[in-house]
TORFIDO-72547 format. One record per residue: x, y, z of N, C-alpha, C in turn; residue number from 1. Coordinates in steps of 0.1 Angstrom, whole numbers. Last residue first. Layout:
% residues N
NODE   n.x   n.y   n.z  ca.x  ca.y  ca.z   c.x   c.y   c.z pos
NODE     X     Y     Z     X     Y     Z     X     Y     Z NUM
...
This chain:
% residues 295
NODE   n.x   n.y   n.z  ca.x  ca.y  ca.z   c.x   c.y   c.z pos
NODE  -308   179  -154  -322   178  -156  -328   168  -147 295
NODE  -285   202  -136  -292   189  -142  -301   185  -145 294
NODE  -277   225  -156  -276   226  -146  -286   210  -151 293
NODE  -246   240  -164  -252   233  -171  -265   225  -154 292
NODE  -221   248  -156  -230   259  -160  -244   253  -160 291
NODE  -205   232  -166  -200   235  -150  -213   245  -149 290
NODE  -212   213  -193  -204   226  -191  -207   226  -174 289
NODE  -202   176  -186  -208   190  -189  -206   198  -185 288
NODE  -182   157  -179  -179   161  -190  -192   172  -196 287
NODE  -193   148  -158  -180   155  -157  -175   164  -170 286
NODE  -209   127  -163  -209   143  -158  -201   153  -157 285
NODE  -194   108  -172  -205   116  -180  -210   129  -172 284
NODE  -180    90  -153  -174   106  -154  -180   110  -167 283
NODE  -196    76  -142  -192    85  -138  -193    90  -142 282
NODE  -197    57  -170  -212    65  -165  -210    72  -153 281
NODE  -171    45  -166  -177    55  -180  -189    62  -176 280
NODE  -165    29  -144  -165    45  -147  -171    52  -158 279
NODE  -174     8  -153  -182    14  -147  -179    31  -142 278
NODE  -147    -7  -160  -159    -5  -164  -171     2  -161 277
NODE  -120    -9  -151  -132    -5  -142  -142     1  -153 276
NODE  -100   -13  -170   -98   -21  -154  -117   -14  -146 275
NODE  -106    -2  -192  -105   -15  -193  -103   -22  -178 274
NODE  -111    27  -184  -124    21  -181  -121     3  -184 273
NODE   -86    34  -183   -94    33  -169  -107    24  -170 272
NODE   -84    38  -210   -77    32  -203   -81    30  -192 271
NODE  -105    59  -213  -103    40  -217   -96    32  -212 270
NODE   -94    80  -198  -107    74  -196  -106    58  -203 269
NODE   -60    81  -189   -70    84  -202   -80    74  -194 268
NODE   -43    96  -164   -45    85  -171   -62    89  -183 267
NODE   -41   119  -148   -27   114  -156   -31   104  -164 266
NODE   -68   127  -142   -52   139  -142   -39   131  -150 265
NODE   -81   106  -135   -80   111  -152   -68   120  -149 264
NODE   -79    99  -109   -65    92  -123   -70    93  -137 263
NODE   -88   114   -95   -69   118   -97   -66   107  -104 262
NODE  -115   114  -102  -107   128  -106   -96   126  -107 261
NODE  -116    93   -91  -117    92  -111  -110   102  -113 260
NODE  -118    84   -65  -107    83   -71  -108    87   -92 259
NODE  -147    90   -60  -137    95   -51  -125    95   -62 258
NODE  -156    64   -77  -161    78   -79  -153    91   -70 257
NODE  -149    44   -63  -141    42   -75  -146    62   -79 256
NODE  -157    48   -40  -148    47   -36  -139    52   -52 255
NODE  -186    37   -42  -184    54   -39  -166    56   -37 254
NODE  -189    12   -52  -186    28   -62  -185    39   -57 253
NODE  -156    -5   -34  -176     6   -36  -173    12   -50 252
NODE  -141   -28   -21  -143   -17   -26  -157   -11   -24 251
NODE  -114   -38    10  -130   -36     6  -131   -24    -7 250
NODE   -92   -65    15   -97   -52     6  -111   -51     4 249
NODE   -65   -73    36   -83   -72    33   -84   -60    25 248
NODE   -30   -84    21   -43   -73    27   -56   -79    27 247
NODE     0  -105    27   -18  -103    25   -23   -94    30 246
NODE    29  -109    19    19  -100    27     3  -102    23 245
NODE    63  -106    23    54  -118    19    46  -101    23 244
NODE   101  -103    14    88   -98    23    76  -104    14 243
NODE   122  -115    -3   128  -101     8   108   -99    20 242
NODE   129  -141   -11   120  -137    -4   122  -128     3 241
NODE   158  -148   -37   148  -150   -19   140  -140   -20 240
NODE   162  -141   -62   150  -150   -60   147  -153   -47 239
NODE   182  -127   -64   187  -134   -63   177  -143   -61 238
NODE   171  -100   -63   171  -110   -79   177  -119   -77 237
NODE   148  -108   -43   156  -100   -43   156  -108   -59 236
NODE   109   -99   -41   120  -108   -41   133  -102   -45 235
NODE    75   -96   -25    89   -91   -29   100   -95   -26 234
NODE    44  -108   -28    54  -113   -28    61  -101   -33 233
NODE     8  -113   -15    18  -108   -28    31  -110   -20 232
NODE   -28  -118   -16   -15  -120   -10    -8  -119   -24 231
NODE   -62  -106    -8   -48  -110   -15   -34  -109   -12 230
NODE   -96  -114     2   -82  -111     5   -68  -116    -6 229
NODE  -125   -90     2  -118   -99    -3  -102   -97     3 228
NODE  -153   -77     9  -140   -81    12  -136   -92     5 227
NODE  -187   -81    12  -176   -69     9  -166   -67     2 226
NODE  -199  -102    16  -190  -101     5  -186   -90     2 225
NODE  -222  -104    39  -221   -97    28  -210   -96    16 224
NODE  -205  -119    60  -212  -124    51  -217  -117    38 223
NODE  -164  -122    54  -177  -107    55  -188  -115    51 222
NODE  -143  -137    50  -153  -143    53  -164  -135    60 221
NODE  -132  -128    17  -131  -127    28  -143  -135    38 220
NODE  -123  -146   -17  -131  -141    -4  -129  -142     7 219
NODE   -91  -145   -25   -97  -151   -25  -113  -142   -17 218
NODE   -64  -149   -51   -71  -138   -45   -86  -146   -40 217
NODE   -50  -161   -66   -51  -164   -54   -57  -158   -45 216
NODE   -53  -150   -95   -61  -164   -92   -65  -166   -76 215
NODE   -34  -130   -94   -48  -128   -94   -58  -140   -92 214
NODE    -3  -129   -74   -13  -136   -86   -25  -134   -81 213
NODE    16  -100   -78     9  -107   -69    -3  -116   -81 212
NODE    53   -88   -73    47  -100   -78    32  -102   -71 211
NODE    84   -73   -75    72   -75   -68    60   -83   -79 210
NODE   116   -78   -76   104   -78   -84    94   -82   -73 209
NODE   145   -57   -80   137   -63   -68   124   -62   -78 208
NODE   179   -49   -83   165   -49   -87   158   -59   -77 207
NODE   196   -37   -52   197   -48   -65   182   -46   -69 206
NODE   202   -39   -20   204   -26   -30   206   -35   -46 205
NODE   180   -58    -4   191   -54    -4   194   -46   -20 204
NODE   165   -54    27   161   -53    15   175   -50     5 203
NODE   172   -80    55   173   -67    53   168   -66    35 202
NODE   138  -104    61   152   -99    59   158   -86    56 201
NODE   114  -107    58   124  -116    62   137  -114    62 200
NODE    86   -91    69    99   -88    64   111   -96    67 199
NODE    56   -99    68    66  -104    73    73   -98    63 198
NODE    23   -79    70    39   -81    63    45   -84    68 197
NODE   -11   -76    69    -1   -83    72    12   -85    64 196
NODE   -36   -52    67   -21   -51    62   -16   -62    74 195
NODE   -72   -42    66   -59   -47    72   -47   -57    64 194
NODE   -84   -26    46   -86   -29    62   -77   -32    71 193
NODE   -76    -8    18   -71   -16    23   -74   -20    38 192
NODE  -109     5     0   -94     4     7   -92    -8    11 191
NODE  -113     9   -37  -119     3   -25  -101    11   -12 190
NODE  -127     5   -73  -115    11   -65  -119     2   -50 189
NODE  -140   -25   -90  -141   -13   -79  -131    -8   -71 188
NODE  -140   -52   -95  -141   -43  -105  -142   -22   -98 187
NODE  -125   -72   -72  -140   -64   -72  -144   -57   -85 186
NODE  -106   -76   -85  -108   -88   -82  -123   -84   -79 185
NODE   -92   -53   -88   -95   -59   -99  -103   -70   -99 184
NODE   -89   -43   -62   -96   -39   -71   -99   -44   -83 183
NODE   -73   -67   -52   -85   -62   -47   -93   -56   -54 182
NODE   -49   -58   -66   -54   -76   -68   -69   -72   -60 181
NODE   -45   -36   -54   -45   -36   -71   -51   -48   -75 180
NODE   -35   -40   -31   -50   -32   -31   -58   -34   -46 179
NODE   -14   -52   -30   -26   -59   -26   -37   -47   -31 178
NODE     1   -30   -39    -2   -45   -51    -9   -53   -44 177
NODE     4   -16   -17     0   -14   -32    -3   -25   -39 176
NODE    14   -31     4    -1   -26     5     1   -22   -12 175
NODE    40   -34   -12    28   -48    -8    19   -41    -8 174
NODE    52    -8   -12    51   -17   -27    41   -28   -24 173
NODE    50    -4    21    41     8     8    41    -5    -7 172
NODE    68   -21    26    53   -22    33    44   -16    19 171
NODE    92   -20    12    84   -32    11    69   -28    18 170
NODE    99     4    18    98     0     5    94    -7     6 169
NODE   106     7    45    89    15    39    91     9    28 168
NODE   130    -1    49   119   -12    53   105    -5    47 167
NODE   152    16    26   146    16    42   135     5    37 166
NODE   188    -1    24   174     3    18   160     3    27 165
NODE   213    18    35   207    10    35   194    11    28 164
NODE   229    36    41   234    34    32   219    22    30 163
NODE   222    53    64   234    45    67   236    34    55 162
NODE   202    67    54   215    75    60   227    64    57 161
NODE   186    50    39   189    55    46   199    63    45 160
NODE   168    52     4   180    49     9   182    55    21 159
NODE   147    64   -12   144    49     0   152    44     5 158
NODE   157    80   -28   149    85   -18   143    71    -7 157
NODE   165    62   -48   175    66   -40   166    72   -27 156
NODE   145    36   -59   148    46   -59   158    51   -48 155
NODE   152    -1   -62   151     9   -50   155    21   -56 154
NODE   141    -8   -94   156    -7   -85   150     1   -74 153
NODE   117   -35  -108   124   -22  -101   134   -22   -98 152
NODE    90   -53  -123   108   -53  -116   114   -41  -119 151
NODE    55   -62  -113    67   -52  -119    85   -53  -111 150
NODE    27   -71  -114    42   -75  -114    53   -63  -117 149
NODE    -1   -96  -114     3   -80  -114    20   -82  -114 148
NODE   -19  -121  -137    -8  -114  -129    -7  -100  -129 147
NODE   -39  -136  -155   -29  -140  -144   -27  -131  -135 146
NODE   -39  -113  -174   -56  -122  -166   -46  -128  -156 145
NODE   -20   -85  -164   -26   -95  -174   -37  -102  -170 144
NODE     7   -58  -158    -9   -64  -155   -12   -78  -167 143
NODE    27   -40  -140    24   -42  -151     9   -51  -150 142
NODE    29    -6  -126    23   -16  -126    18   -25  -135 141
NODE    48    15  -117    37    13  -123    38    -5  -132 140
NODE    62    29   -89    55    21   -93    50    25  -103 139
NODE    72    52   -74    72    53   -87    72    38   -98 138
NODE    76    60   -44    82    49   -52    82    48   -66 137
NODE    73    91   -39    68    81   -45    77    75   -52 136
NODE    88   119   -30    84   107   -22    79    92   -28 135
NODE    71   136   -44    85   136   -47    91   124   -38 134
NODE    46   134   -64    49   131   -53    64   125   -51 133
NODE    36   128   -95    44   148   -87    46   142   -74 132
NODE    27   105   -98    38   115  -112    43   123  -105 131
NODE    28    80   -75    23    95   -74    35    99   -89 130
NODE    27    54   -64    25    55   -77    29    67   -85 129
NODE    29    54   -37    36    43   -43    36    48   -58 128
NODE    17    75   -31    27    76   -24    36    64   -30 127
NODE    -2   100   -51    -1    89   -46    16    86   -43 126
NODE    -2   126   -66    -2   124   -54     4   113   -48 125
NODE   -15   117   -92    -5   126   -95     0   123   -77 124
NODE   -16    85  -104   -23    99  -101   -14   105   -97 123
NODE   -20    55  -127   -13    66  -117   -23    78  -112 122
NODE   -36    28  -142   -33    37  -135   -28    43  -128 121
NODE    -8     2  -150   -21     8  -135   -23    20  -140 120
NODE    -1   -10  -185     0    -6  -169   -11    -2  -161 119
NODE   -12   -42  -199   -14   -27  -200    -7   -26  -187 118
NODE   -11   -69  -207   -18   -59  -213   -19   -50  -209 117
NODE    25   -81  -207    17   -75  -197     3   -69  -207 116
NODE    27  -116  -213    30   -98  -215    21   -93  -211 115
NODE    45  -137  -192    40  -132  -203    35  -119  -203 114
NODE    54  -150  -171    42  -141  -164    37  -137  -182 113
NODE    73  -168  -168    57  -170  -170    48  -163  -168 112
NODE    93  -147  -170    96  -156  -183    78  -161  -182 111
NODE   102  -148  -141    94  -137  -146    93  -140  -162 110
NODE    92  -177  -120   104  -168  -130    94  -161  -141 109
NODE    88  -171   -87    82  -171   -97    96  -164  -109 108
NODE   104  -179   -58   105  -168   -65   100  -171   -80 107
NODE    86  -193   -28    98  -193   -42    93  -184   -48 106
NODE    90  -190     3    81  -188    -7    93  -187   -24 105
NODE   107  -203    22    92  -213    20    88  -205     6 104
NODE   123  -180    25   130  -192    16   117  -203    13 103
NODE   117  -173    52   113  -163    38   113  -174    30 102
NODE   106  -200    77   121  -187    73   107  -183    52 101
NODE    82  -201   100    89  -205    90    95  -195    81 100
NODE    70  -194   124    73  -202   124    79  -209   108  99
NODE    83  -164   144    79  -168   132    79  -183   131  98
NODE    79  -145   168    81  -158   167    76  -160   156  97
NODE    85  -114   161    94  -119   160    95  -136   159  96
NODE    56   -92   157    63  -102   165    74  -110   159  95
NODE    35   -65   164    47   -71   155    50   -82   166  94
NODE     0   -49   157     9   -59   166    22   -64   157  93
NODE   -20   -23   153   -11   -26   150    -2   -37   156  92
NODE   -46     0   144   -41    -5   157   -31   -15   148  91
NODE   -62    30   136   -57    16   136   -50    13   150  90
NODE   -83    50   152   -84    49   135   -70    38   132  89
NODE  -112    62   170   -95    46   168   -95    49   155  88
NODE  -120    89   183  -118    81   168  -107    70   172  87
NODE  -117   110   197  -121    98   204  -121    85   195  86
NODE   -81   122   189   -94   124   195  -100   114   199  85
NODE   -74    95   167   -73   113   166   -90   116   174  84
NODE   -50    75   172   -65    72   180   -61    95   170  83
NODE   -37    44   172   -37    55   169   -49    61   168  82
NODE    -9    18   185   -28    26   180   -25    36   179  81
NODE     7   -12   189     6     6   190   -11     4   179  80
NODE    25   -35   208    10   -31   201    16   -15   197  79
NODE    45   -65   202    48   -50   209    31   -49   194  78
NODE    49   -99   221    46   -86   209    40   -74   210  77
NODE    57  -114   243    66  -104   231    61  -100   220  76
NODE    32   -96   264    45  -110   264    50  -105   254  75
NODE    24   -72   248    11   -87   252    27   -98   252  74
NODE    28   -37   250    31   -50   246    25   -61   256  73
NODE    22    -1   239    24   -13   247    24   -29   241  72
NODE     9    33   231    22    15   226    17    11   242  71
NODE    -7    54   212    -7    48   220    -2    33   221  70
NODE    -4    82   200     2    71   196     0    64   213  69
NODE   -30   109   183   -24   101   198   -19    85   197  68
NODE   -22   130   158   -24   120   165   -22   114   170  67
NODE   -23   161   138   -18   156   156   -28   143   155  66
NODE   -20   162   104   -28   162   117   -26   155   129  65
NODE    -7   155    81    -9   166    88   -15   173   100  64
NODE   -33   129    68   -21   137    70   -22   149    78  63
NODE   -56   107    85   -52   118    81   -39   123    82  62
NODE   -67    76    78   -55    85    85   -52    95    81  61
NODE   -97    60    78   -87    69    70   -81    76    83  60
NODE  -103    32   104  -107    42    93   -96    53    87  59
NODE   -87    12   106  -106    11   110  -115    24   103  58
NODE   -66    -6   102   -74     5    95   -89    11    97  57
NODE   -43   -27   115   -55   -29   109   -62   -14   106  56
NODE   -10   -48   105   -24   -36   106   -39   -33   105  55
NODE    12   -67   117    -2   -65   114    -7   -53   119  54
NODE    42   -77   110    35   -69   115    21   -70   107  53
NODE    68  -101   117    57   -95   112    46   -86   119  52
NODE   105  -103   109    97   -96   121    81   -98   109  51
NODE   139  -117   111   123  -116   106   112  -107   118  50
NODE   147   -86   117   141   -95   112   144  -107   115  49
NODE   145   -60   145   150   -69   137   143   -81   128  48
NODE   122   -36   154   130   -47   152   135   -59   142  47
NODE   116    -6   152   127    -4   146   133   -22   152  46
NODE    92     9   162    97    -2   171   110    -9   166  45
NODE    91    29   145    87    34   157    94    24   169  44
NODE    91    21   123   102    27   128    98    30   138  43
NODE    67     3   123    85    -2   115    90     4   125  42
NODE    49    21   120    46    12   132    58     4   131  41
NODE    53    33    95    59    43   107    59    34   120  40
NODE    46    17    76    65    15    79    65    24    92  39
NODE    21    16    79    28    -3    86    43     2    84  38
NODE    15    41    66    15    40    83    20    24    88  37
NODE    26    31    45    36    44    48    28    40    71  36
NODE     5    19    35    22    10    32    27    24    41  35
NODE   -20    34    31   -17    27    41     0    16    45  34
NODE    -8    69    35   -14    57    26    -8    44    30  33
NODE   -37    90    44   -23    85    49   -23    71    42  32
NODE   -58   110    25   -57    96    35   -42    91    36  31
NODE   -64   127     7   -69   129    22   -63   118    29  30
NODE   -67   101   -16   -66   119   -17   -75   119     0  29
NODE   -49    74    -8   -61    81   -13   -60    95    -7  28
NODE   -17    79     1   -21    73    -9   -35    77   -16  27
NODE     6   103    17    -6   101    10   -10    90     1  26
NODE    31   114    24    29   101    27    16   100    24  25
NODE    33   139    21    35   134     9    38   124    10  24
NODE    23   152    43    15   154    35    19   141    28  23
NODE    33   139    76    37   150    65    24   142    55  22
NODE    18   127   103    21   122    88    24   134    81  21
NODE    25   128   134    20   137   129    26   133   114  20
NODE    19   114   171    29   114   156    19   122   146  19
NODE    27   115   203    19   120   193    28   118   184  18
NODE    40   109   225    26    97   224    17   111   215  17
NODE    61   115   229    52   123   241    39   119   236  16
NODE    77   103   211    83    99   228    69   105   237  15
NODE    70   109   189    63   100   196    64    96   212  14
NODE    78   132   178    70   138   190    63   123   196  13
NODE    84   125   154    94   134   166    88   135   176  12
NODE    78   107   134    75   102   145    88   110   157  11
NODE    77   126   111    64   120   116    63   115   133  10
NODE   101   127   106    90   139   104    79   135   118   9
NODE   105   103    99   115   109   116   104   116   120   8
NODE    94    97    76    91    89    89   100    97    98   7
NODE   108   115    63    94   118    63    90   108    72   6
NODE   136   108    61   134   116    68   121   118    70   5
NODE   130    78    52   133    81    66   131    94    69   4
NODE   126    88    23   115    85    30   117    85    42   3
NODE   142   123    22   140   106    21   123   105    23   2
NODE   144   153     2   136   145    12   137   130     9   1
């Protein structure tokens, strides 16, 4: 299994204004992960670069489940939604008038990032991170007070047919490393609201470093302070700018409490608790007998 093939999967039945997520495009447990639905709104309208696209997420996308794709276009930029039943659950705009080439953003030399204190958390599932998700990029994520970062090779399962490196690598690697400058920036898991990616170009078969600074992370303008936004960067090694992107990120503890169970499966409680301190008083329950009944 590619990743094309699990985007075809998905979008066979768009011509009749339904698409349907295979499982092992998953990021949060139950939830289509959000880099995988900005590559299916990719292939669905499959245009040339530069192109950017905006998503927005109004709520969790379920895998495996019939949903109504609804397109149309505003003069040259093409829309689609996605709607399960009466529910909107995103919506989506691309366009082509860009007003300034990839080349505006320089490529950080990875010499100032210095050493990383630790990697991300993984889980077993996840679509950018996933240990068992045969589909996953297979991120993991280096980290410091500065910076997130890691330099990769396109896995082979992100190679088209036609030899190429598919466009999902960049959506899924940005929504990830925004979500990661989000949560760290909140101290709290959370999701991603909305996904902006300009893809400046084709992705080409060479290491490739993803990059996002924690300083630039900034508040959203939610008066409650929900939200926060961060922007990140994927470069070829030749230092151009294969793709830019900013997410909105909202967290919770009810979000960090959802996610404990799939990243103790692969990751140690300390280790977890140096990025999110407030799990420790989670998963104290977790740790009595199943018998035990609460006081």
């Amino acid at each position: 299994m590619t990743i094309e093939a699990a985007l075809d999967v998905a979008a066979a039945r768009a011509g009749r204004g339904e698409v349907v997520f295979p499982d092992d495009l998953r990021g949060f447990p139950g939830t289509v992960h959000g880099g995988a639905v900005a590559a299916l709104v990719h292939r669905l309208t499959r245009p040339r670069p530069p192109v950017r696209l905006r998503l927005h997420l109004r709520r969790g996308v379920p895998p495996e489940t019939p949903l109504r794709l609804v397109t149309g276009s505003v003069g040259a930029e093409a829309r689609l939604e996605l709607w399960q039943a009466d529910r909107h659950l995103a919506q989506a705009e691309l366009t082509r008038q860009l007003e300034a080439p990839g080349a505006a953003t320089p490529a950080p030399d990875p010499t100032t990032f210095g050493p990383p204190e630790g990697k991300m958390p993984r889980t077993p599932s996840c679509l950018a991170c996933g240990t068992e998700n045969p589909l996953a990029l297979g991120l993991q994520l280096g980290w410091n007070a500065r910076w997130i970062w890691q330099s990769f090779e396109p896995p082979e399962s992100y190679r088209t047919r036609a030899g190429r490196i598919d466009p999902a690598l960049a959506t899924i690697a940005l929504d990830e490393i925004g979500w990661w400058l989000g949560a760290l920036a909140q101290g709290e898991c959370g999701v991603t609201t909305e996904i902006e990616i300009t893809l400046w170009g084709p992705i080409s078969d060479e290491p490739l470093l993803l990059v996002g600074d924690r300083t630039m992370v900034r508040t959203d303008d939610d008066p409650r302070g929900r939200y926060c936004r961060a922007s990140s960067s994927l470069f070829s090694r030749s230092g151009a700018a294969v793709a830019t992107a900013e997410v909105r990120f909202g967290g919770s503890r009810a979000y960090t409490r959802r996610l404990l169970e799939p990243f103790l499966a692969v990751t140690s409680l300390p280790d977890l608790t140096r990025l999110f301190p407030g799990v420790t008083a989670l998963a104290e329950p977790a740790k009595s007998p199943p018998d035990t009944a609460p006081v």
